[in-house]
VEXDREN-2710 file (C-alpha; in Angstrom, 1 decimal):
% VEXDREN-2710
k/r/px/py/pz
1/UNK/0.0/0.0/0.0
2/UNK/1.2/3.8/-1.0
3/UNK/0.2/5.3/2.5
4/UNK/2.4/2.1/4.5
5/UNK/5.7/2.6/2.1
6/UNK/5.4/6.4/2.2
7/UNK/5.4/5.9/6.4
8/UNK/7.7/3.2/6.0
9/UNK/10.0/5.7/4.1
10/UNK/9.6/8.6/7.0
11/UNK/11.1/5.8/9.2
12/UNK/14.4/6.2/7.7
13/UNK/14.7/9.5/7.7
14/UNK/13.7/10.2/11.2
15/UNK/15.7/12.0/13.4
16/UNK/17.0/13.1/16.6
17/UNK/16.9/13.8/20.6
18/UNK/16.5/16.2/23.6
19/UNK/15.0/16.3/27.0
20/UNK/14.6/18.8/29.7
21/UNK/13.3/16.5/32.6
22/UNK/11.5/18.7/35.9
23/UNK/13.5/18.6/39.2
24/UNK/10.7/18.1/41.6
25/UNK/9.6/15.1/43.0
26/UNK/6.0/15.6/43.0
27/UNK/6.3/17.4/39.5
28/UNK/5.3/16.5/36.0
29/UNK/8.4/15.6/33.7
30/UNK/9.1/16.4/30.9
31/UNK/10.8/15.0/28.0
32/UNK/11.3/16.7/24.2
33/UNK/13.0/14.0/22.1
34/UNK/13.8/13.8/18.6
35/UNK/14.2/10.4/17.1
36/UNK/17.9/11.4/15.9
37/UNK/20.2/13.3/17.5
38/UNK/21.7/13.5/13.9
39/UNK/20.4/13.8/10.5
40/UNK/21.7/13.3/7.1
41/UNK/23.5/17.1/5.5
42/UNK/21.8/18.2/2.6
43/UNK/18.6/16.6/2.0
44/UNK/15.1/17.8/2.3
45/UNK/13.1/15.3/5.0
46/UNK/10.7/14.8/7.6
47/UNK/11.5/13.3/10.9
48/UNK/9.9/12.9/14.3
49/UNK/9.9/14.6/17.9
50/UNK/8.6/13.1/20.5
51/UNK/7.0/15.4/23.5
52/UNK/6.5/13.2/26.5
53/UNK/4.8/14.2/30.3
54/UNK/5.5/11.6/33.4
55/UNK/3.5/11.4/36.0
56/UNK/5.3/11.7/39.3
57/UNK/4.8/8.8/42.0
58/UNK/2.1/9.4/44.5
59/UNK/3.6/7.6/47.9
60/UNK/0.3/6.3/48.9
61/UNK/-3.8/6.5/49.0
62/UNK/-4.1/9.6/51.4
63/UNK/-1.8/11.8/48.9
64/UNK/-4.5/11.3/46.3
65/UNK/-7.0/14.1/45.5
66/UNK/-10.8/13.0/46.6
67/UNK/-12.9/12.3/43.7
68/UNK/-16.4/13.0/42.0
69/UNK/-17.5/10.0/40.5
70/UNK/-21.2/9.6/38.5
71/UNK/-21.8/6.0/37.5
72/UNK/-23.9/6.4/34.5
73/UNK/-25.5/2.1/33.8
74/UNK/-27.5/1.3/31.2
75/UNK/-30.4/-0.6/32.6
76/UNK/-32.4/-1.1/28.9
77/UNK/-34.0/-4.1/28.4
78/UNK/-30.8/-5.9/26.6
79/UNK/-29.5/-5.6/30.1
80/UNK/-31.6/-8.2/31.5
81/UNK/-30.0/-11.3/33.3
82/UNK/-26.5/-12.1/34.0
83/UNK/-25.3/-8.7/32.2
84/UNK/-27.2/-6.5/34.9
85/UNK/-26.5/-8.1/37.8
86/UNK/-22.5/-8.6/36.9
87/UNK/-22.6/-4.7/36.3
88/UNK/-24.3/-4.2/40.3
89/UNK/-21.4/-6.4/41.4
90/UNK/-18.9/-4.8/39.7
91/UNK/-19.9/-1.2/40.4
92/UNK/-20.9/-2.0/44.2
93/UNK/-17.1/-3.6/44.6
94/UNK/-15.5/-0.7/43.3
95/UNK/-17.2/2.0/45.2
96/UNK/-14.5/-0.2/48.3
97/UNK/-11.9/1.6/47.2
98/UNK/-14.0/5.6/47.9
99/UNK/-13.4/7.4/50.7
100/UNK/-15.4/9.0/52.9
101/UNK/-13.7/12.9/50.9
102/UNK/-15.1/11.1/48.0
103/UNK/-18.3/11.9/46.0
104/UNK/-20.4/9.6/44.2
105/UNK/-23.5/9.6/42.5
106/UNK/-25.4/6.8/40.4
107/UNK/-27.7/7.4/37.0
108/UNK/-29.6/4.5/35.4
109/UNK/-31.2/5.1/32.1
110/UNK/-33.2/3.0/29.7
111/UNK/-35.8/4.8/27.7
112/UNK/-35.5/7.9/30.5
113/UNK/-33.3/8.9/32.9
114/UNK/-33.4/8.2/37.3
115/UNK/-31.1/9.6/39.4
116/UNK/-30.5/6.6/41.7
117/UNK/-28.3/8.4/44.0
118/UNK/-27.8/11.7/44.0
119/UNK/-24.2/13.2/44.2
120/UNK/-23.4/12.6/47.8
121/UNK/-20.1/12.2/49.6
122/UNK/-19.2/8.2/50.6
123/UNK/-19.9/8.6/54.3
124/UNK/-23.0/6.1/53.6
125/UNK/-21.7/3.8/51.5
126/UNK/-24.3/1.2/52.8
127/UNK/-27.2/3.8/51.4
128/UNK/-25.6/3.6/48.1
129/UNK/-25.3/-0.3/47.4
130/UNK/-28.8/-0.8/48.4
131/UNK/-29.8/2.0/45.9
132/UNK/-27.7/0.0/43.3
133/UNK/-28.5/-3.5/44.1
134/UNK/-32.3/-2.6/43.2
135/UNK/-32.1/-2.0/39.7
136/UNK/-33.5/-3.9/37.4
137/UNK/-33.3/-4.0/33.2
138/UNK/-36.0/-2.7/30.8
139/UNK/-36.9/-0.1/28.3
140/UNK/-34.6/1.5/25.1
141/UNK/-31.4/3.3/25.2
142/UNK/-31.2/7.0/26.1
143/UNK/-27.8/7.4/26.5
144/UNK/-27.1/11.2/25.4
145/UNK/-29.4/11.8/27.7
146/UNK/-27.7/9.7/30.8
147/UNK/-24.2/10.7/30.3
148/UNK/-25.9/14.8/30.1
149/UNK/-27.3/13.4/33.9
150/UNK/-24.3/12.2/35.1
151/UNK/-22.4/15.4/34.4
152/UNK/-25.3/17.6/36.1
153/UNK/-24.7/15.9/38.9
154/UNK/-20.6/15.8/38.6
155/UNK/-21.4/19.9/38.3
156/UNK/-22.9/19.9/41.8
157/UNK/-19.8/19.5/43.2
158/UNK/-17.5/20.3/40.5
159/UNK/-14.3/21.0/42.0
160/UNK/-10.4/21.7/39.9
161/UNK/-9.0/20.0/43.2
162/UNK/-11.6/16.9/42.8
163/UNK/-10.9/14.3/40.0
164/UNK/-14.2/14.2/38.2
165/UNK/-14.6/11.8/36.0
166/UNK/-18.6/10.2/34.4
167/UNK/-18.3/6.2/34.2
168/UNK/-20.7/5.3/31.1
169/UNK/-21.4/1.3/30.8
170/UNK/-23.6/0.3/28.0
171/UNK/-24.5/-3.1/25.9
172/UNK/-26.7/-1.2/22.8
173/UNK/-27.0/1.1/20.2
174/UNK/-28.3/4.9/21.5
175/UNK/-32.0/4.7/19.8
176/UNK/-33.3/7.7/22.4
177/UNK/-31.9/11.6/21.5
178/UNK/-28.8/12.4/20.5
179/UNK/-27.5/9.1/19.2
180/UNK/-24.4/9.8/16.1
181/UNK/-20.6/9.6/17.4
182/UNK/-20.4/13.3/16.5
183/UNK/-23.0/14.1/18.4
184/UNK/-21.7/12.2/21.7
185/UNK/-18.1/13.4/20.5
186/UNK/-19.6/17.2/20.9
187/UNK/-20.4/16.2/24.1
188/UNK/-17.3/14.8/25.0
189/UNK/-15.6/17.7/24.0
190/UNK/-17.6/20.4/25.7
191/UNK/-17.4/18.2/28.9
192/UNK/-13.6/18.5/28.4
193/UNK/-14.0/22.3/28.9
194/UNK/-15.4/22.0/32.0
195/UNK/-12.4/19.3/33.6
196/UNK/-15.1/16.5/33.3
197/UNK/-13.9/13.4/31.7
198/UNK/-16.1/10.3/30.7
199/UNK/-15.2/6.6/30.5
200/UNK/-17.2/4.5/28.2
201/UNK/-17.0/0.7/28.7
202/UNK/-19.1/-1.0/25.8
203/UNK/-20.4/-4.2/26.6
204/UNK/-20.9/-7.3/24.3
205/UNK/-21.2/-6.8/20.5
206/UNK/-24.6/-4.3/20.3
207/UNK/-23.1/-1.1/21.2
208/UNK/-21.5/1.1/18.7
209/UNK/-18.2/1.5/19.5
210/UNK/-17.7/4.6/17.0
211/UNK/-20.0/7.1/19.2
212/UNK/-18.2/5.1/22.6
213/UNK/-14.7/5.9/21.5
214/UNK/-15.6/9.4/20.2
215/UNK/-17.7/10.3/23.8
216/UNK/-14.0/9.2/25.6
217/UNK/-11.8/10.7/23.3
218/UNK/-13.1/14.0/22.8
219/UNK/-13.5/14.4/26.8
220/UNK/-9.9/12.4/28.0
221/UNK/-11.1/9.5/29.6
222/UNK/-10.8/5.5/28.6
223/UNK/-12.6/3.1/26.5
224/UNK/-13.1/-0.3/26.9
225/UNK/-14.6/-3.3/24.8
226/UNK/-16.1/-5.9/27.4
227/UNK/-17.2/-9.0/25.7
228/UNK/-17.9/-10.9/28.1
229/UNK/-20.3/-9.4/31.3
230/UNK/-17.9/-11.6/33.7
231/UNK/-15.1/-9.3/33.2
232/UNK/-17.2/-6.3/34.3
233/UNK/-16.2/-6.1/38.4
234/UNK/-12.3/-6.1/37.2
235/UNK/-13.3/-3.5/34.7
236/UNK/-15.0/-1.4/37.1
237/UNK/-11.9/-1.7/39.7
238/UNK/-9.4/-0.9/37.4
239/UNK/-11.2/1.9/36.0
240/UNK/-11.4/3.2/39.8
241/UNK/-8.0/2.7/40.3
242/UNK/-7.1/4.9/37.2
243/UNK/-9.4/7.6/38.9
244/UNK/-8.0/7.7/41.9
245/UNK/-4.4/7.9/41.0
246/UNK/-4.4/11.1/38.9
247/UNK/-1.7/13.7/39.4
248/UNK/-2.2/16.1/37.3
249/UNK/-5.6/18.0/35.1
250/UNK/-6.1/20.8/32.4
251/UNK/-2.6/19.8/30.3
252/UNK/-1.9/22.0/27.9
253/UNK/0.8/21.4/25.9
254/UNK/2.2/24.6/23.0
255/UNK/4.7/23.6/20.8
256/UNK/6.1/26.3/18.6
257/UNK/8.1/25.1/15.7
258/UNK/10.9/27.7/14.3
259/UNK/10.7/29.0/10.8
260/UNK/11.9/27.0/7.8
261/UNK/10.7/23.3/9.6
262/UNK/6.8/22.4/8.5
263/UNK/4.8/20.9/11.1
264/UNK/3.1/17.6/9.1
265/UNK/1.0/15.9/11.4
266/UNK/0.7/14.8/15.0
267/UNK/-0.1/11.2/16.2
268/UNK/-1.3/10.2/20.3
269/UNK/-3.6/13.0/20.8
270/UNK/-6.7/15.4/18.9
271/UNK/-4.2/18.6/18.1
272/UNK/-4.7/21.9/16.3
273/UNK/-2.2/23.0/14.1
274/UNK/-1.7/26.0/13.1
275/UNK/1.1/27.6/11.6
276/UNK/4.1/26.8/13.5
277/UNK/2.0/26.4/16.5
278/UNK/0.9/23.0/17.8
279/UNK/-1.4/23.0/20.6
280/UNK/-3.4/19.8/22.5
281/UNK/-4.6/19.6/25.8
282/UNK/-4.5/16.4/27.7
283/UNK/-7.5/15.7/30.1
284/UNK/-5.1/14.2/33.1
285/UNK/-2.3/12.4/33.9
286/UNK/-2.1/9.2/36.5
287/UNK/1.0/8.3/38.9
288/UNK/4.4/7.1/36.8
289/UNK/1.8/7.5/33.6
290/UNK/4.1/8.2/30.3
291/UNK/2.4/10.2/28.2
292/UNK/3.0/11.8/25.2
293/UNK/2.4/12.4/21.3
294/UNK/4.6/12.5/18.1
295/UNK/5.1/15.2/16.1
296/UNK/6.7/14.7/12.4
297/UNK/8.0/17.6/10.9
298/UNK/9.5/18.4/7.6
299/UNK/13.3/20.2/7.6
300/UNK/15.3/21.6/4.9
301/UNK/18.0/20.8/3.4
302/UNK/20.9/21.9/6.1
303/UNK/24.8/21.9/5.4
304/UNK/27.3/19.9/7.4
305/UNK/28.1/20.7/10.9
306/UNK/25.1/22.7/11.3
307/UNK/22.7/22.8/14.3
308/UNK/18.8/23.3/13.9
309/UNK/16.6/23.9/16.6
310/UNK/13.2/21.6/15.9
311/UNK/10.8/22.5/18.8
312/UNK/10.2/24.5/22.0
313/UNK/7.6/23.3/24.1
314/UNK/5.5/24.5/27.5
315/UNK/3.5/22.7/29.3
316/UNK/0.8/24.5/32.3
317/UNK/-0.8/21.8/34.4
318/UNK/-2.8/21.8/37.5
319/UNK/-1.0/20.0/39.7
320/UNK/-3.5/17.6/42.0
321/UNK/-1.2/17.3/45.0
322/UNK/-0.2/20.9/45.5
323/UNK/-3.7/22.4/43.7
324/UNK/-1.6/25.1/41.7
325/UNK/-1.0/25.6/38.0
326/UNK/2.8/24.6/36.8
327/UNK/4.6/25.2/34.1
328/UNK/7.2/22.9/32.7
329/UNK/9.8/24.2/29.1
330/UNK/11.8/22.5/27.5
331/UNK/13.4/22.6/23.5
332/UNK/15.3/20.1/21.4
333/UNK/17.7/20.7/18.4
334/UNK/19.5/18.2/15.8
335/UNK/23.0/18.4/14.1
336/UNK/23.6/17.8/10.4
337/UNK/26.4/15.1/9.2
338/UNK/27.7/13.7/6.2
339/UNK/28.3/10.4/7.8
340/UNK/25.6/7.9/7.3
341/UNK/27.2/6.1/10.1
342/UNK/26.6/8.9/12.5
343/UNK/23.2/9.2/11.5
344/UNK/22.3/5.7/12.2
345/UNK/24.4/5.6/15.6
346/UNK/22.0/8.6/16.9
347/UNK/19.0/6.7/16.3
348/UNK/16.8/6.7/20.0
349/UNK/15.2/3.3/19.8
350/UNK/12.9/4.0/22.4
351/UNK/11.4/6.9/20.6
352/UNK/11.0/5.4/17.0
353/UNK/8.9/2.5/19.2
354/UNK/6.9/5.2/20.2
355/UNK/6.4/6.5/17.0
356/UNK/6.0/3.0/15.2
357/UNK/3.3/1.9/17.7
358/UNK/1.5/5.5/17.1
359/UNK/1.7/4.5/13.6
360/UNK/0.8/1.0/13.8
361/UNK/-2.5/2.0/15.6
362/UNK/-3.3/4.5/12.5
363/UNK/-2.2/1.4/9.8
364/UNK/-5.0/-0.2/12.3
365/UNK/-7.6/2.3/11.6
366/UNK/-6.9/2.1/7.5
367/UNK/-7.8/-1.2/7.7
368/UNK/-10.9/-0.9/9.1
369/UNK/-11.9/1.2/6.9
370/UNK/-11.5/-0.8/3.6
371/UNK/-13.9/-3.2/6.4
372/UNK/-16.8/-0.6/6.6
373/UNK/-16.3/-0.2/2.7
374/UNK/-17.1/-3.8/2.5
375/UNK/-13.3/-4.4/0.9
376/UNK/-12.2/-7.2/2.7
377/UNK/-9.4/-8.1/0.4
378/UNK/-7.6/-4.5/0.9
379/UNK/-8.8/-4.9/4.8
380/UNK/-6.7/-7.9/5.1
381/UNK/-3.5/-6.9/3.0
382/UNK/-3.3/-3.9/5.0
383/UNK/-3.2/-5.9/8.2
384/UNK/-0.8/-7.8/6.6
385/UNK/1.4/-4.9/6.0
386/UNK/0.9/-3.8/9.3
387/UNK/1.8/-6.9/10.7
388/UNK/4.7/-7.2/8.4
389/UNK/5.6/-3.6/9.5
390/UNK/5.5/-4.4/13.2
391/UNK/7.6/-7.8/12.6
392/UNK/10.8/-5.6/11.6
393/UNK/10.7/-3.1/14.4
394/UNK/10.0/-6.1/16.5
395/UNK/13.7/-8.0/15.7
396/UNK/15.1/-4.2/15.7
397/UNK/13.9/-4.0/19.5
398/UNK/13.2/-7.6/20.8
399/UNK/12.9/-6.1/23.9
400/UNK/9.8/-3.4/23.4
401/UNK/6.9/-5.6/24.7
402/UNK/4.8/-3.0/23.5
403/UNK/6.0/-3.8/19.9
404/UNK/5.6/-7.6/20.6
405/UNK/2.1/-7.2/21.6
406/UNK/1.0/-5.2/19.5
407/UNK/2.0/-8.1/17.0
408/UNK/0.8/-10.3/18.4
409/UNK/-2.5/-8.4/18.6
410/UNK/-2.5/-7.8/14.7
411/UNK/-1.8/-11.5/14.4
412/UNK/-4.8/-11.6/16.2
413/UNK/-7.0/-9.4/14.2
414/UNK/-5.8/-11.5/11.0
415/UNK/-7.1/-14.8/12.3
416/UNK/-10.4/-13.1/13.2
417/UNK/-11.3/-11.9/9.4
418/UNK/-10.1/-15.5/8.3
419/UNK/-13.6/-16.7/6.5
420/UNK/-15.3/-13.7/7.4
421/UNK/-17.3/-13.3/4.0
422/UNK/-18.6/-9.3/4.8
423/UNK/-18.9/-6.4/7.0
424/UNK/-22.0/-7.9/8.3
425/UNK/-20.4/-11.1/9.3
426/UNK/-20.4/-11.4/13.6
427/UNK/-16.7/-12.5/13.5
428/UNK/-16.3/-8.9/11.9
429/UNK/-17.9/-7.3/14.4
430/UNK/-15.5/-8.9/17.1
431/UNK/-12.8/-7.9/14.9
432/UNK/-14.2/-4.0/14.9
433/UNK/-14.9/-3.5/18.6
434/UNK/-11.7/-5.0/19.6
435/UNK/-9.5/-2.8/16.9
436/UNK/-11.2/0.5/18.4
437/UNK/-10.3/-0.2/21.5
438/UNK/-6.5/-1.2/21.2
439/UNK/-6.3/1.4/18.7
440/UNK/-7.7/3.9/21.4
441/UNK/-5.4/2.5/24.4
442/UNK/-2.2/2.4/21.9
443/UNK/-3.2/5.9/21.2
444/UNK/-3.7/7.4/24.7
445/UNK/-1.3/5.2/26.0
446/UNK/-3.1/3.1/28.5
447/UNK/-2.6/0.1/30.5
448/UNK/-3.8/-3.0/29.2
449/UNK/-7.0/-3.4/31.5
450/UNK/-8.5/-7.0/32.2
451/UNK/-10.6/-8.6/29.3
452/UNK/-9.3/-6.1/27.0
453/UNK/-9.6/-7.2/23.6
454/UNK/-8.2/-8.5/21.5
END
């Protein structure tokens, strides 16, 4: 494929590295890292910079900031059985891990919305596992209109020193309101503005995982695909556990490129471009979390022996532990040789794995695509490629297990489409779900959560 030989291509003329790291323990670091330290004299190409944040460590539970939690269930008629009753178990185990600084309150929807439990601080938690432990399954799916709930109630107590985060979990297809992924992405987004994040967890293989992905995206929380209603109480935990380790909120990250070097494209995160300025905010940060996106950029020709500055990057957070606004800087630059040898020796390994997992996830996406346009031949050659792709940078650096699973993931993804005859086939379904969700964890970078797919 064109698109895979072009990216294949960039690869081997990326370049170069940098860092400025923070000082303080209980600071963000930050890293600005060029592929090569060194790039070939004399040649017009692109390269990549990545621009990394790392959480600090918090020491233990009572240096976390309290949250405000809304559990948003879908309680539609699909629901019924084993599926609602796992989700009660799940959600009444997590809420274990609250404290009493905590806030919490519970939504159910079906074809309209209850507020189970109003948002309330965890002082009672016996009050709030009765109020879930009675809910029972029936009616259609108004989900616009239960995640809207859920963040009513987060604003009753919104809080920039509170980590406030709307828990969606749904089995089925929004067929009440609002129910297109750019409509739930709108939502997402506006939520964003207001420090309120939303975690969608899609259960079985009736929900549409387009509008999921977009509602978690747009407003910086996770995404899961749970196909099996078993895996719902570790879901639920580790989703907690996410939420009660964040370290930093509001991350907004301005990257100015100097004159004479074209920003291209940026991969890990939703980021405006414009003119030299890149800007992306990141919705939060956990403890020991790297995160970060790529940037490629294009550079001109430059003579031997000459330096070029690439990026200068800020970065204001609010800080959870200290509840004030810090402000990180940092800048990278690359030297010019005529020695191929030099150029190769400056290669940073650990970046391009960045970068080639960032751009395995977007090979990912392609072929999905050709799936939705009902080309299943060009679907499976370009997980081939992919796979292909991820093979070499695999025996570059055995020793990425990111890399490896990721291939072993497209492996995977193969064997699911084997004697799938069309889009509409179940087995391509699977296939779907699963890719939008590694493709969103690979892209956010997040933790492998239990059941995660494929």
């Amino acid at each position: 494929m064109k698109a895979l030989t072009w990216i294949q291509t960039a690869f081997l003329l990326c370049g170069v590295v940098f860092a400025r790291i923070g000082e303080a323990s209980d600071q963000v670091k930050l890293d600005v890292t060029p592929v090569r330290g060194i790039l070939k004299e004399g040649e017009k190409q692109t390269t990549w910079i990545r621009v990394g944040v790392e959480g600090f460590k918090l020491e233990s539970s009572k240096q976390r900031p309290p949250v405000n939690l809304a559990i948003v269930l879908d309680k539609s008629g699909s629901m019924k059985g084993e599926k609602i009753q796992q989700a009660i178990r799940g959600a009444i185990d997590a809420l274990s891990l609250l404290g009493p600084n905590d806030i919490v309150s519970v939504i159910t929807y079906d074809s309209t919305v209850n507020v189970l439990v109003p948002a309330t601080k965890m002082t009672d938690i016996e009050t709030v596992t009765k109020a879930i432990r009675s809910i029972t399954a029936d009616g259609n799916t108004a989900l616009f209109a239960g995640v809207s709930k859920g963040a009513a109630e987060i604003r009753k107590f919104l809080d920039k020193e509170r980590v406030n985060r709307v828990i969606l979990l749904s089995d089925g297809i929004a067929n009440v309101g609002p129910s297109s992924p750019g409509e739930l992405g709108a939502l997402g987004a506006t939520l964003l503005k207001e420090n309120i994040s939303v975690s969608s967890l899609g259960l079985g293989l009736g929900y549409n995982e387009d509008l999921m992905v977009q509602l978690a995206a747009k407003s910086g929380g996770n995404h899961q695909f749970i196909e099996q209603a078993t895996e719902l109480a570790d879901v639920f935990r580790k989703e907690f556990d996410d939420v009660l380790s964040v370290v930093a909120q509001e991350v907004d990250i301005q990257i100015t490129i100097p004159p004479g070097i074209r920003p291209v494209r940026v991969l890990g995160n939703e980021a405006d471009i414009n003119g030299q300025q890149v800007v992306t905010r990141l919705a939060q940060i956990y403890s020991r979390q790297n995160k970060h996106i790529v940037i490629e950029v294009e550079v001109p020709a430059t003579e031997n022996g000459s330096k070029l500055q690439l990026a200068n990057v800020s970065v204001d957070y609010t800080n959870m532990k200290t509840n004030q606004r810090d402000r990180l800087s940092g800048n990278t630059e690359v030297k010019f040789s005529m020695s191929t040898a030099e150029v190769e020796k400056s290669l940073n390994g650990k970046v391009l794995a960045d970068v080639v997992a960032l751009v395995s996830s977007e090979q990912s996406k392609i072929a999905t695509s050709f799936l939705d346009a009902g080309d299943l031949t060009r679907c499976r050659q370009a997980l081939k490629e992919n796979g292909d792709f991820l093979e070499r940078n695999v025996a570059l650096y055995p020793s990425d297990s990111r890399l490896l699973e990721l291939s072993r993931a497209n492996k995977i993804q193969q064997v699911q489409l084997d004697g799938v005859k069309s889009n509409s086939d179940p087995a391509a379904n699977v296939y779907r779900k699963g890719q939008r969700a590694l493709s969103y964890g690979v892209d956010q970078q997040l933790e492998p959560k239990p059941g995660a797919k494929p």
